[in-house]
N, C-alpha and C positions, 0 to 999 in steps of 0.2 A: 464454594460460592464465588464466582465473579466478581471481583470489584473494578468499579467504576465512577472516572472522576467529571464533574459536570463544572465547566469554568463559564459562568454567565451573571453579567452583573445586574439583569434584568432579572430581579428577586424572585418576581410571580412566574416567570418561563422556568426558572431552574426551579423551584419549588416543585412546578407541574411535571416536569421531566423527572425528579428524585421519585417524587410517590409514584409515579409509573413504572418506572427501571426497579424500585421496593416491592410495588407490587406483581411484578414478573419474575422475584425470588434472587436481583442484583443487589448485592453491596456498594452504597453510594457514598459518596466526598463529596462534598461542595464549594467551590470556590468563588465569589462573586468579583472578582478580577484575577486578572493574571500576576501578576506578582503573587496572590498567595496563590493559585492554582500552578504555579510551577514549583514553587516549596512544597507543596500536598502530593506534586508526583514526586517528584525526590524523595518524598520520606516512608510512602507507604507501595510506591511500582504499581500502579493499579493496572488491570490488564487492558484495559480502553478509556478513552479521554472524549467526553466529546467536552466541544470547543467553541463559544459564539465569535464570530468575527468582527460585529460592528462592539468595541469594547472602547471607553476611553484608558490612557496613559497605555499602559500595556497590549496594546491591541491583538486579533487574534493570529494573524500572522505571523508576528514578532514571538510571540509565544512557543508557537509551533516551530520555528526555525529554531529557540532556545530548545528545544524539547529533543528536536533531533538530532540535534549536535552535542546532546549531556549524556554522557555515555550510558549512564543508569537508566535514560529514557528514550533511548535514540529508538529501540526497535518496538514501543508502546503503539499498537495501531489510532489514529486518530482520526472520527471524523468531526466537520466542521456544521457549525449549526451557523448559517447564509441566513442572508434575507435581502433580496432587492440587488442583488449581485450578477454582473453581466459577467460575459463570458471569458473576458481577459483576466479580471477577477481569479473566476474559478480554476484556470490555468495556472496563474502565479500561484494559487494553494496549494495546488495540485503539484505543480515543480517545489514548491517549498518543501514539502514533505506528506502533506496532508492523503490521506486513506483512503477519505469518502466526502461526500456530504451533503447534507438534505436542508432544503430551506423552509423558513422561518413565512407560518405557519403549516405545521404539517399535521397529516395524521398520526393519532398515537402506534395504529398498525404499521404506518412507514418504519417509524424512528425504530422499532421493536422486532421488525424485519432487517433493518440495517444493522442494527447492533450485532443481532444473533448471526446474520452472515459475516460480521466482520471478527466477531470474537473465534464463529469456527473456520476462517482462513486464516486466523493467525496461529490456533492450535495444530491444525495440520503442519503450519510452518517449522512447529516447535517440536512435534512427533518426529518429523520426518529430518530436521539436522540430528536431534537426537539419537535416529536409528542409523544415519549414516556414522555418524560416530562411532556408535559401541560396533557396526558393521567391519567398519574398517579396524579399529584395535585388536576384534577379535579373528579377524582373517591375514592382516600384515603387519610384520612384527620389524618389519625393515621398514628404514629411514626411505620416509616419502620424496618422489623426485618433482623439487620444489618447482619448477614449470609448468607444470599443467594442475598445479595445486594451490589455495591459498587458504590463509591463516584464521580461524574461526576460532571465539569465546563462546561456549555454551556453558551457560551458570559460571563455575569458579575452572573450569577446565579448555585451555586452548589446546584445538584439533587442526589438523590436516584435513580438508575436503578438497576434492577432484572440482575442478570449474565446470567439466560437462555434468555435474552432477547439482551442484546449485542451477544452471542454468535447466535444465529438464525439473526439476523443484517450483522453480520460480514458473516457467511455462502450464505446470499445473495448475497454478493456484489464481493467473491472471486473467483477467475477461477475454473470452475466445474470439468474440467479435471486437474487439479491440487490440489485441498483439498478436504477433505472429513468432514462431521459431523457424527461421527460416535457415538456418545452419545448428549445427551442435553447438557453437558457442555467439549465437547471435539469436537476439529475440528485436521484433522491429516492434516498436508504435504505429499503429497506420496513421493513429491521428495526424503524424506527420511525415506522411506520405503528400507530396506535392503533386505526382504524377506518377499513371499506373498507363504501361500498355502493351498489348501483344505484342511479341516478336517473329511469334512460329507457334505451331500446333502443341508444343511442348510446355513453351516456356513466354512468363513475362518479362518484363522490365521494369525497373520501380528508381523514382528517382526521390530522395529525403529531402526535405527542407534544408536549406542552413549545408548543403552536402555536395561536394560536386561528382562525387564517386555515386554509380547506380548499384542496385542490386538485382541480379538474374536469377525471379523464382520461376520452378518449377510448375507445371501443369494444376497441382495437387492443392492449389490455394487460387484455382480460378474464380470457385463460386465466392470464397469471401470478394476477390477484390470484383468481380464483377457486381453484388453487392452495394459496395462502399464506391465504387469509383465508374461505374455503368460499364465496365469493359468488356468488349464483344468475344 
C-alpha cells in the first residue's frame, strides 16, 4: 500500500484530501503545518507528499527545499497544493524542487490522476536504477572507469552508473513536450528556450536563456519546436 503525507493547515482541505486518497486504497499521515509535516517525513519516508503552499510559520516552499536537501527525503516526489498562484510563483516551486502541482480548488479526479501519475514515474524511476544496478554487478566485475560514471545510493548499497545511462532514464520519464535530449548527455528545457530558428534543411539553432553558447539541433525535433516556437 502507498503511503502518503498530506501537509495542510486548513483542517477541512486536508480532512477532504485524507478520506479520498483512504478511499482509493492510500495510506495517509497528516500534518497541519510544516514543522510536523517534515518530522512525519523523516520518520515514516512516505512515497509522496502532497504540500499546501499558502501555510503560516513554516510555509510551503521552505518546506520543500528542507525536504530535498534531507537526504532521507530528498528523492520523495512532491506535489504542491497552489491556490491563487501566478506564474513566477509556480517556477520558484518548481526550481525549488517541487514534482507537480494542482491548484486549490480542484477536482477530486484531478488530484487522483496526479497522484497515481506521479507515484508510477517515480516507481519506474526506482525499477529502472535498480535494474541497472544488479545489470552492471552482474555483467562487470572490473573497477568502473570513474569519467563517464557517477556515484549512486540505492537503499543501503552505493553503485557505479554510466551518465549516458541516467540521462536516457531521466529522458523517459520527462514530459515529451517539455524536454528534449538533444545529445547523449544533454537534455534541454524548452521552457527556456529564448529563441528557436532555421539554419538549413537539416538543422536548427536554439539559443537558452541566461546562456550565450547556442545549441545546433537536428532536423528530427522540427515539429516540436515548430510547435512551441512557430518555426518555419
Amino acid at each position: 500500500m502507498k503511503r502518503i503525507l498530506i501537509i495542510d493547515e486548513d483542517n477541512y482541505d486536508a480532512k477532504n484530501i485524507e478520506n479520498l486518497l483512504s478511499d482509493a486504497g492510500y495510506k495517509t499521515y497528516v500534518a497541519e503545518n510544516g514543522l510536523d509535516g517534515f518530522e512525519i517525513a523523516k520518520r515514516y519516508l512516505p512515497d509522496l507528499i502532497l504540500c499546501s503552499i499558502q501555510m503560516k510559520g513554516l510555509n510551503g516552499t521552505k518546506i520543500i527545499f528542507d525536504l530535498i536537501n534531507f537526504e532521507q527525503t530528498s528523492t520523495i516526489p512532491i506535489i504542491c497544493l497552489t491556490q491563487n498562484t501566478n506564474v513566477k510563483e509556480l517556477r520558484k516551486l518548481m526550481n525549488t524542487g517541487a514534482d507537480d502541482f494542482i491548484d486549490k480548488p480542484f477536482a477530486n479526479d484531478d488530484l487522483l490522476l496526479s497522484v497515481k501519475m506521479r507515484l508510477k514515474k517515480n516507481d519506474v524511476l526506482k525499477n529502472k536504477f535498480q535494474q541497472f544496478s544488479a545489470d552492471r554487478f552482474e555483467e562487470e566485475e572490473k573497477e568502473p572507469e570513474y569519467n563517464d560514471h557517477i556515484l549512486v545510493k540505492i537503499g543501503n548499497r552505493l553503485n557505479f552508473i554510466k551518465f549516458s545511462e541516467i540521462i536516457c532514464l531521466w529522458n523517459s520519464v520527462l514530459p515529451e513536450d517539455t524536454f528534449l535530449q538533444i545529445h547523449r548527455a544533454t537534455i534541454i528545457n524548452m521552457d527556456f528556450i529564448e529563441e528557436a530558428k532555421k539554419i538549413s534543411e537539416r538543422s536548427y539553432q536554439v539559443k537558452m536563456k541566461c546562456m550565450n553558447d547556442t545549441f545546433i539541433l537536428s532536423k528530427r525535433f522540427a515539429n516540436k519546436l515548430r510547435k512551441k516556437f512557430s518555426v518555419s
